[in-house]
Structures are given as structure tokens and as C-alpha cells.
N, C-alpha and C positions, 0 to 999 in steps of 0.2 A: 412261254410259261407265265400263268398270270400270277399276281404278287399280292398276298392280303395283311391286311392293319386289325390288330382290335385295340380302342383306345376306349379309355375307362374316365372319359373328361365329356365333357359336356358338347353341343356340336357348334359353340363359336368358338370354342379355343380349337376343334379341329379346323375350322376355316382359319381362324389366325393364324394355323402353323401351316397351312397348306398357303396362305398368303404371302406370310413371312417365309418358304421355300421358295414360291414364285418370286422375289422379289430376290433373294439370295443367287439363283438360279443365273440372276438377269448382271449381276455384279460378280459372282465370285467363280472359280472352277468348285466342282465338287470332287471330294475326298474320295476313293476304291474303295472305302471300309465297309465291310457289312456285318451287320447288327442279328441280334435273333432274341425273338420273346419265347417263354415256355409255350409250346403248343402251335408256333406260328414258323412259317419256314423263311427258309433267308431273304431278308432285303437289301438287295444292297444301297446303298444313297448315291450314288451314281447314277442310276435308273432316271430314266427319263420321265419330266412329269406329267400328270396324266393332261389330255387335251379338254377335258371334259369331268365336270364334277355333278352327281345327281343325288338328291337326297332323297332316302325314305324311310318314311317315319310309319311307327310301328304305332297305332292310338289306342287310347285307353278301352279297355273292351275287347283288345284281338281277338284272343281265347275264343270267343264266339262268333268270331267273323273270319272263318276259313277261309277264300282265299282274298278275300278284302282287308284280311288282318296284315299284311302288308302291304297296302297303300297301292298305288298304279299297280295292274298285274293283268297283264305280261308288261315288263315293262321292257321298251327298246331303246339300244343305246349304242351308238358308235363305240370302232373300236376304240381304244386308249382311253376309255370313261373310269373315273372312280365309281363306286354306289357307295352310295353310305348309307348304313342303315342306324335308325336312333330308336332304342325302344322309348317310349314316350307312355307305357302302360306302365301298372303297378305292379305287374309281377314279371318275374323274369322271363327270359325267349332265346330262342338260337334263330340264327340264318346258316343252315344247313346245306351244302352241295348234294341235289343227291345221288353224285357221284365220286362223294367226297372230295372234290376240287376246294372248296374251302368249308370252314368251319370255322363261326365263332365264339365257339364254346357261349357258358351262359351268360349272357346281358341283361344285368339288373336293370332296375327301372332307370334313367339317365345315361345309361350306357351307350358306347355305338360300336358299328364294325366296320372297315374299309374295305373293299375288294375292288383291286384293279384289274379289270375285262379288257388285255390285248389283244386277244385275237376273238375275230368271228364263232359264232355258233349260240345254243341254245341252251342256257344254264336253269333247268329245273332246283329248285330248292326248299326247303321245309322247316319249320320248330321241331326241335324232337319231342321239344317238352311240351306241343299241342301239335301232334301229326296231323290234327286238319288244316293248321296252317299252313298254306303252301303259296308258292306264287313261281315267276320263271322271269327271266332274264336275256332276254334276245338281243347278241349283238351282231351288231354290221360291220359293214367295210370303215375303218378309218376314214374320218372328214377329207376330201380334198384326194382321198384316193381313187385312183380307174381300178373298176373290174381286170382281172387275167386275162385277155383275149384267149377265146380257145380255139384250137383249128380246125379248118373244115374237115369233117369227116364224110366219107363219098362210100359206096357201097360196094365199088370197085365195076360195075357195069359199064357196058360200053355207052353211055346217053350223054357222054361230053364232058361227064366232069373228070377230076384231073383222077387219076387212082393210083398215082403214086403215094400219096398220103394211107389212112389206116383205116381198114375195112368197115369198120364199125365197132361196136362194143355187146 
């Protein structure tokens, strides 16, 4: 289950807290407690932290730049990535799931949202409040991870291979 942040600070105080976690991380045990903001599902501070931090910045002008209005798009990103998204325009925006996986409700100008991507797959997302904004979110395998090997599958014929395994699909 992936885990999302909306923080209403600016994006060096979210790296100094995500620094000063890392650095906390490295010295202390973390506490089972979990937290909850209006609109945002549970965190727990336990939670491992992300391996990977990537920013994107919303620029002045989105509005008119569908799917440019949020910066790299598609962007790709190993699993255990944060994204963070900073709106940097004048008027507010959403980073929309659109499949409702996350949502950051509206982000004033200075604003940012967090969404951590553990697992694989293809995260399409949108402003509700400019439906041409759009953009998508691709991630991968986690850094340093093997692929599942899958097993051979044989068609059950007699030409030598084993057909004990599973006929096909």
C-alpha cells in the first residue's frame, strides 16, 4: 500500500525534514505510532524510508500547458521513490490519482504533496481543477532488486521438453 504526505511548507523545509528523518533513522529506533491528517490515510512513522526522493515542480503558466504543466511526463521512478510535487504557479492545482490512489486536495501556490510509490505499475494522474493537466507516473522494480523468475511453461507435446510443468495459459 502506497503512503501520501501533503505538506503546506515550502520544499526546503520538506527536505530538511526528510533529512533530519534520515539522519534520526540512522541513530534512533522509530516509535509504532501512527498519525493522520484530514483527508490523508494513515502513516505510520515506522514506515521505512523512501530509497529515492524526486521532485516536481508545477511552473508558472501550467494552466496552459496540459501535459507539460507538470514537468517530466511520464516520469519514471524506482520502487520506494517519494515524488513530490511543488506547485510553483500562481494559482492553485491538484495531483489527482486517476484512480483515486492519491489525492492532494488543492495546492496553493508554494504548496507541495508527497506520494510514496512501493510498488510497481503505472500511476496516470490529473488537476481536477485544469483537466488538461495531466501527466503519469511509471514505476519499476526497486534499486538492487532481481526480477521473479518465471517457470518454463512447455505446451505439453512430445518434442522433449519436460510436461510435467503447466500447459500454457
Amino acid at each position: 500500500m502506497s503512503t501520501m504526505y501533503k505538506k503546506t511548507a515550502s520544499v526546503a523545509l520538506i527536505s530538511l525534514l526528510v533529512a533530519a528523518g534520515s539522519a534520526m533513522a540512522q541513530t534512533a529506533s522509530p516509535s509504532p505510532t501512527t498519525t493522520t491528517s484530514p483527508g490523508t490515510s494513515a502513516c505510520p512513522i515506522n514506515s521505512p524510508l523512501p530509497s529515492n526522493i524526486i521532485e516536481v515542480r508545477i511552473p508558472q503558466g501550467a494552466t496552459n500547458l496540459g501535459q507539460n504543466g507538470f514537468g517530466t511526463n511520464p516520469l519514471s521512478v524506482p520502487a520506494g521513490t517519494v515524488v513530490i510535487w511543488v506547485n510553483d504557479d500562481s494559482v492553485p492545482h491538484t495531483v489527482t490519482s486517476d484512480s483515486n490512489a492519491f489525492d492532494s486536495g488543492n495546492l496553493d501556490p508554494g504548496e507541495a504533496f508527497a506520494y510514496f510509490f512501493n510498488s510497481a505499475g503505472t500511476f496516470p494522474y490529473h488537476c481536477t481543477l485544469h483537466p488538461n493537466m495531466t501527466g503519469s507516473v511509471t514505476v519499476g522494480s526497486a534499486p538492487g532488486s532481481s526480477p521473479t523468475p518465471v517457470p518454463a511453461v512447455t505446451n505439453g507435446d512430445d518434442s522433449g521438453g519436460d510436461s510435467s510443468g503447466p500447459t500454457g495459459y
